[in-house]
C-alpha positions in Angstrom: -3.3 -22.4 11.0 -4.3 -24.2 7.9 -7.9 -24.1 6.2 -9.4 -26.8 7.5 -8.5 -25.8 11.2 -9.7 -22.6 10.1 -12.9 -24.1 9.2 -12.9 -26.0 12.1 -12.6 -22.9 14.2 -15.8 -21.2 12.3 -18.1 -23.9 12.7 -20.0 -23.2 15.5 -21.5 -20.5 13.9 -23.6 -22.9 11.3 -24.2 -25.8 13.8 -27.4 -24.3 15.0 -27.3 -25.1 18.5 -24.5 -22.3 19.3 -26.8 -19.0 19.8 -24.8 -16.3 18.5 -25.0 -12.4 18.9 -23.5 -9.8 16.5 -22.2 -6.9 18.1 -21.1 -3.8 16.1 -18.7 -0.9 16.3 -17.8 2.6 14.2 -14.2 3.4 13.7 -14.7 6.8 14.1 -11.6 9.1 13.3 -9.6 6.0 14.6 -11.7 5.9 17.5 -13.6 3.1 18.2 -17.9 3.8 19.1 -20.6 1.2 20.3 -23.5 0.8 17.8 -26.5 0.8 19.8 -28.9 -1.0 16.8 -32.3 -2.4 17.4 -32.6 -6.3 17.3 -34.2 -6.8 14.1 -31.8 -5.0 12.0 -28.6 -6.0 14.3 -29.9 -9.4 13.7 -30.2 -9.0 10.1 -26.5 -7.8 9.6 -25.4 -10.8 11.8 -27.4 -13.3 9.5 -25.5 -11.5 6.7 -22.1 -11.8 7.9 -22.1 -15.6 8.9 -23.6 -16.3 5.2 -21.2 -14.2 3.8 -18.3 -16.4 6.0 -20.2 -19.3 4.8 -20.2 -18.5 1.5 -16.3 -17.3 1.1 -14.9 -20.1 3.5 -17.2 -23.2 4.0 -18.7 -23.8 0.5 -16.3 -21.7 -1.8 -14.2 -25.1 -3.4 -12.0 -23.1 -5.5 -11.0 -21.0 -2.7 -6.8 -20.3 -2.5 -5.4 -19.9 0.7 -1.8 -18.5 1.5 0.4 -17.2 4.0 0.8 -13.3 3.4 4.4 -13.3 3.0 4.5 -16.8 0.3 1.2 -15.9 -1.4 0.9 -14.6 -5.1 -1.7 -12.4 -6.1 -4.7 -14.3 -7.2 -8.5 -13.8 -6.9 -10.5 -16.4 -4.5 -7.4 -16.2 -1.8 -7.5 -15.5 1.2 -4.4 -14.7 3.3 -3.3 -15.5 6.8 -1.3 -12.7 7.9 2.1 -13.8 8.7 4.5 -11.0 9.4 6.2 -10.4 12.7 5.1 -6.6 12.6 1.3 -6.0 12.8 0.0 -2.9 11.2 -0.9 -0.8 13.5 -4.5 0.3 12.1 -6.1 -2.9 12.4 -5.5 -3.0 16.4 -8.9 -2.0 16.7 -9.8 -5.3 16.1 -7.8 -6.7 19.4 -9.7 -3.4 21.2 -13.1 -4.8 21.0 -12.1 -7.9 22.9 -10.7 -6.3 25.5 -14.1 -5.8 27.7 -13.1 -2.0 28.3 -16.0 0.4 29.0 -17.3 1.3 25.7 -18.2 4.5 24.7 -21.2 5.3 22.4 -21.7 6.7 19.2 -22.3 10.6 20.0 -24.3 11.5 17.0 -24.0 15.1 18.6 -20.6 15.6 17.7 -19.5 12.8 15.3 -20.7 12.7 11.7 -21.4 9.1 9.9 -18.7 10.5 7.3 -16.1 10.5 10.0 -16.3 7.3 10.2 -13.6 4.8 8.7 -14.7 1.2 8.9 -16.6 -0.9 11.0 -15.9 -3.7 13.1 -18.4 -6.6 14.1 -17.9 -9.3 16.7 -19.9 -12.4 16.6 -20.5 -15.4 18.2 -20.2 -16.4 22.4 -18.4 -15.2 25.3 -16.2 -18.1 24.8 -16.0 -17.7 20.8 -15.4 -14.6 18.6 -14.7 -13.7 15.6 -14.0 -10.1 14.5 -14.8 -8.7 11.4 -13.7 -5.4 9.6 -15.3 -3.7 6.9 -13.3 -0.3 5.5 -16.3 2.1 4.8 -15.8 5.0 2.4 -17.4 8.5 3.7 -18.5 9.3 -0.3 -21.2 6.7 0.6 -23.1 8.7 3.3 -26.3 9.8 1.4 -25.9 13.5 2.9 -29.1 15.5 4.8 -27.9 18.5 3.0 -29.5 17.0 -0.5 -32.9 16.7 -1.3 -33.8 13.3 -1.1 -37.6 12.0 0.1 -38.9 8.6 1.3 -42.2 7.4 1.2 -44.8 8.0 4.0 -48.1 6.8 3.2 -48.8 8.1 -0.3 -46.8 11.2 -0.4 -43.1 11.9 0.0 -41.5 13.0 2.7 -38.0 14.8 3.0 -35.2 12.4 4.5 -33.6 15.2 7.3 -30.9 12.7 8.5 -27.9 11.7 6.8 -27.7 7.9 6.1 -24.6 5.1 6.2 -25.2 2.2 4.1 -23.4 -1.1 5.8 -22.8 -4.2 3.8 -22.4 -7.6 5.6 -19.3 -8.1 4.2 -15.8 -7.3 5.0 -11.7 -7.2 4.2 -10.1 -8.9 7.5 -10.9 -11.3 9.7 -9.5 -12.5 13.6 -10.1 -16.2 14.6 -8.2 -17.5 17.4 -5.7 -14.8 17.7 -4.7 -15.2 13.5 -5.5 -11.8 10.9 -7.3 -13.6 8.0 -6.5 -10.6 4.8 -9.6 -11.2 1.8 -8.4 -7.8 0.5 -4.8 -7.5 -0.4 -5.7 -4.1 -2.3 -7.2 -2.3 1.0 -4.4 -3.6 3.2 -1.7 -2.1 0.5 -3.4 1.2 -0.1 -4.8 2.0 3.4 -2.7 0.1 6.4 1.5 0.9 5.3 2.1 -2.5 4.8 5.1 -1.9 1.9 6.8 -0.6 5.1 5.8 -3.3 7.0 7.2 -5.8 4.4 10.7 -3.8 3.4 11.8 -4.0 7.2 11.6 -7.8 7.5 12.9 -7.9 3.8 15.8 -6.4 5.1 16.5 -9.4 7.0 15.8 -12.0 4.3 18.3 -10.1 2.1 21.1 -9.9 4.5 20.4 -13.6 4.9 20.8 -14.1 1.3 24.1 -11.9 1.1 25.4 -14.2 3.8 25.1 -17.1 1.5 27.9 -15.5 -0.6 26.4 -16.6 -4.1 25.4 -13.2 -5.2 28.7 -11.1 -7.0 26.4 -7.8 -7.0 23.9 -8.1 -4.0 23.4 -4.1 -4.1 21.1 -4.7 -7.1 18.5 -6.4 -4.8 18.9 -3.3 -2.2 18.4 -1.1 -4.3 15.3 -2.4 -5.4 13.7 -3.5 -1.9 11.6 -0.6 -1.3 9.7 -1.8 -4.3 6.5 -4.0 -3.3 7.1 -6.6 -6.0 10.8 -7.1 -4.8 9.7 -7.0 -1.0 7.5 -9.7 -1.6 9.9 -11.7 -3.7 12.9 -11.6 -1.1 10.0 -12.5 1.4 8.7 -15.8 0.1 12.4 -16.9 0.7 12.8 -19.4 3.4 15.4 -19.3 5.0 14.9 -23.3 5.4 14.3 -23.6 1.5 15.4 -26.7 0.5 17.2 -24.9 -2.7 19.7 -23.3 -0.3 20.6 -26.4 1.1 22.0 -27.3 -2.5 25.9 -27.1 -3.7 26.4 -23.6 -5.8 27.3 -26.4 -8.5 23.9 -27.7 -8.6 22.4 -23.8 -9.2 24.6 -23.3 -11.7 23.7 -26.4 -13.5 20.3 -26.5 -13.0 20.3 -22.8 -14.3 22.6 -23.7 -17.5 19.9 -26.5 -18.7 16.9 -24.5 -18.0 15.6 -23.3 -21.3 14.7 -20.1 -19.8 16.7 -19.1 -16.9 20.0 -20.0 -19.3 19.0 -17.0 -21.2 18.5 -14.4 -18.2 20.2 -15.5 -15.4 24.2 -14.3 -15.5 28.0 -15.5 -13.7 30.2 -13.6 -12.8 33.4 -14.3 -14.3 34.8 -16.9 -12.4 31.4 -19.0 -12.6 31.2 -19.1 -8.8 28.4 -16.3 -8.1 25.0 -15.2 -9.7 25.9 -11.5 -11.3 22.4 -9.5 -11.9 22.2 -7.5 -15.2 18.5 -6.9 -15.7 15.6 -6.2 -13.6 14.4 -9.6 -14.6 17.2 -11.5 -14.0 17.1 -10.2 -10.2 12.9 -11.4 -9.7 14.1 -15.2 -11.5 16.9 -15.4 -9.1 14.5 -15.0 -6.2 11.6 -17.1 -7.8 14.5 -19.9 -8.5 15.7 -19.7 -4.2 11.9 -20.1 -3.7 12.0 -23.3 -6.2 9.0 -22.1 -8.4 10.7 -23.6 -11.6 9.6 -27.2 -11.7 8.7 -30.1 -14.2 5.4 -32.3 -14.5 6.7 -36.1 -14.4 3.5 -36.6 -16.1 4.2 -34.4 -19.5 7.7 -33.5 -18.7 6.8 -29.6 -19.3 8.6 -26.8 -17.2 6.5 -24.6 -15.8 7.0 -21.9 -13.3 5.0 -22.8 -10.9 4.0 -19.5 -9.2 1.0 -19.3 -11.8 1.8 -23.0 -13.9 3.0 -20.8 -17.0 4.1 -23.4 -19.5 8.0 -22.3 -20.1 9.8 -23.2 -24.0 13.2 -23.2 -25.2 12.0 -21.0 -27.6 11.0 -18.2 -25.4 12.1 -14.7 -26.8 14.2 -12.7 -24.3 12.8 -10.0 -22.6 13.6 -6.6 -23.8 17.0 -5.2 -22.9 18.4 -8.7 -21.9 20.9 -9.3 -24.3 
C-alpha cells in the first residue's frame, strides 16, 4: 500500500458525511476489556484521534514513509510493516474486529495499572481503523496519595485512582496493513530483533548463494545484531545490483573514493573478504545500491541519508 492509497483509505473519516463512532478497549494483563465511556468524553477522544490522523498523515508534507524492513531510522516516518512474521503482541488489534462477545472492564478485580495499552476502533461497520496506544502504569495518579479536586469552593479528596489517555497512538491497521509511528516501542516492547534475525537468516543464505563473499561467517556472526538484521534485510533479492557481473562490483568498488579504502578481495580478486565491522555494513549498503551520484553536481553521496562522500575521507579507525 503506498501513501496516497493510504490516504485514500483514511478519508472518510474527514469527508463529513461518514458518521463515525470511536470505540475503546484496555489491554489489560494481555487481555483485552470493553470501555464502557459516556458519550461526551468517548466523543471527545474520537475527535482527538481523527485530528491526530489528520494531522500526522493528511496535512504533515514532510512526512517519510517506508516499508519496515527498507526503512532508515528517521523522524516524521511512518512504517508499513512488512515482515512475513507478525509480532504476536499487537494481535489484539485483529481481536477487536472479530465481533466476539466482549467482556467488560471489571473494576472489582483489575486495576487501571494493569493495564498495558489501549486500543480504539473508529469509523463504520463497513470501515475501521484500529489504533493502539502503549500506556505506562507510572502514569495512574494512585488513590493511595493525597490528591483533592475542587468541589464548590473547598477541596475535596480524589478516592479513585485515575488513567490519563492521550488521543494519540504508536500503530495503526487500515485495510488489513500494520502502520508502525514508533519504531522505538515496537523494538523495546514487541521482540521484533527476533522477528527480524529469523527472516535475515534467509536474506543471508541468499547472499552466500551468490558466491561473492570469501568469508560470509563474518555476516553470521553479527546477525543477531539489530543494525546488521536490518542491513541484510533491505537486500532484495531482485536488487538490480545483483543482477550485475562480479567485474562490475569490483570496479565500481575500486573507483569509489570511499568504498576503495574499506571494502577488501580476497586474493584472487574474485570475492569480497570482510576485515572490519565497517567494511561488512558498506558491503550490504552497496547490494542495496545506496552509493549513487547527482548528474546535476556530480557529488557521491550515500544515499541512505544524502551524506556528501570525498576522496579525502579519513579511514575509519582500525581499517588500515
Amino acid at each position: 500500500m503506498t501513501l496516497e492509497e493510504l490516504k485514500q483509505k483514511l478519508a472518510f473519516l474527514f469527508d463529513g458525511k461518514t458518521a463515525t463512532d470511536a470505540r475503546v478497549y484496555f489491554l489489560v494483563n494481555g487481555n483485552l476489556r470493553f470501555a464502557d465511556i459516556e458519550d461526551a468524553p468517548r466523543k471527545e477522544i474520537k475527535d482527538g484521534l481523527v485530528q491526530y490522523i489528520r494531522d500526522k498523515f493528511i496535512d504533515n508534507e514532510t512526512l517519510n514513509y517506508s516499508t519496515l524492513s527498507e526503512g532508515e531510522d528517521k523522524k516524521n516516518t511512518v512504517y508499513r510493516y512488512d515482515l512475513e512474521q507478525v509480532v504476536s503482541g499487537l494481535s489484539c488489534m485483529d481481536s477487536v474486529l472479530e465481533h466476539k462477545q466482549e467482556e467488560p472492564l471489571s473494576f472489582s478485580t483489575e486495576s487501571f495499572t494493569d493495564v498495558d495499552a489501549f486500543v480504539f476502533v473508529l469509523g463504520t461497520e463497513s470501515q475501521k481503523v484500529v489504533l493502539y496506544k502503549r500506556h505506562l502504569s507510572f502514569t495512574v495518579l494512585r488513590k493511595n496519595k493525597l490528591r483533592f479536586i475542587k468541589s464548590a469552593d473547598h477541596l475535596v479528596r480524589l478516592n479513585d485512582d485515575v488513567i490519563n489517555m492521550e488521543t494519540t497512538f504508536e500503530f495503526m491497521k487500515v485495510a488489513g496493513h500494520l502502520f508502525v509511528l514508533s519504531t522505538k516501542v515496537l523494538e523495546n516492547n514487541f521482540n521484533v530483533d527476533q522477528v527480524r534475525k529469523n527472516e535475515a537468516n534467509g536474506r543471508l543464505a541468499f547472499i552466500e548463494g551468490l558466491g561473492i563473499v570469501e568469508n560470509i561467517e563474518a555476516l553470521k556472526d553479527v546477525i543477531g545484531e539489530r543494525k546488521y538484521a536490518k542491513h541484510i534485510l533491505r537486500v532484495r533479492t531482485t536488487a538490480k545490483a545483483l543482477e550485475l557481473p562480479f567485474a562490475e562490483l569490483r570496479d565500481f568498488v575500486r573507483s569509489h573514493p570511499k568504498l576503495k579504502r574499506r571494502l577488501k578481495f580476497n586474493g584472487t580478486e574474485d570475492k569480497f573478504m570482510f576485515h572490519t565491522m565497517t567494511s561488512r555494513e558498506l558491503f550490504l549498503k552497496l547490494l542495496h545500491d545506496d552509493f549513487v551520484e547527482s548528474r546535476l553536481t556530480k557529488t557521491l553521496y550515500d544515499s541512505a541519508d544524502k551524506k556528501g562522500l570525498t576522496a579525502d575521507e579519513e579511514p575509519d579507525e582500525g581499517e588500515e
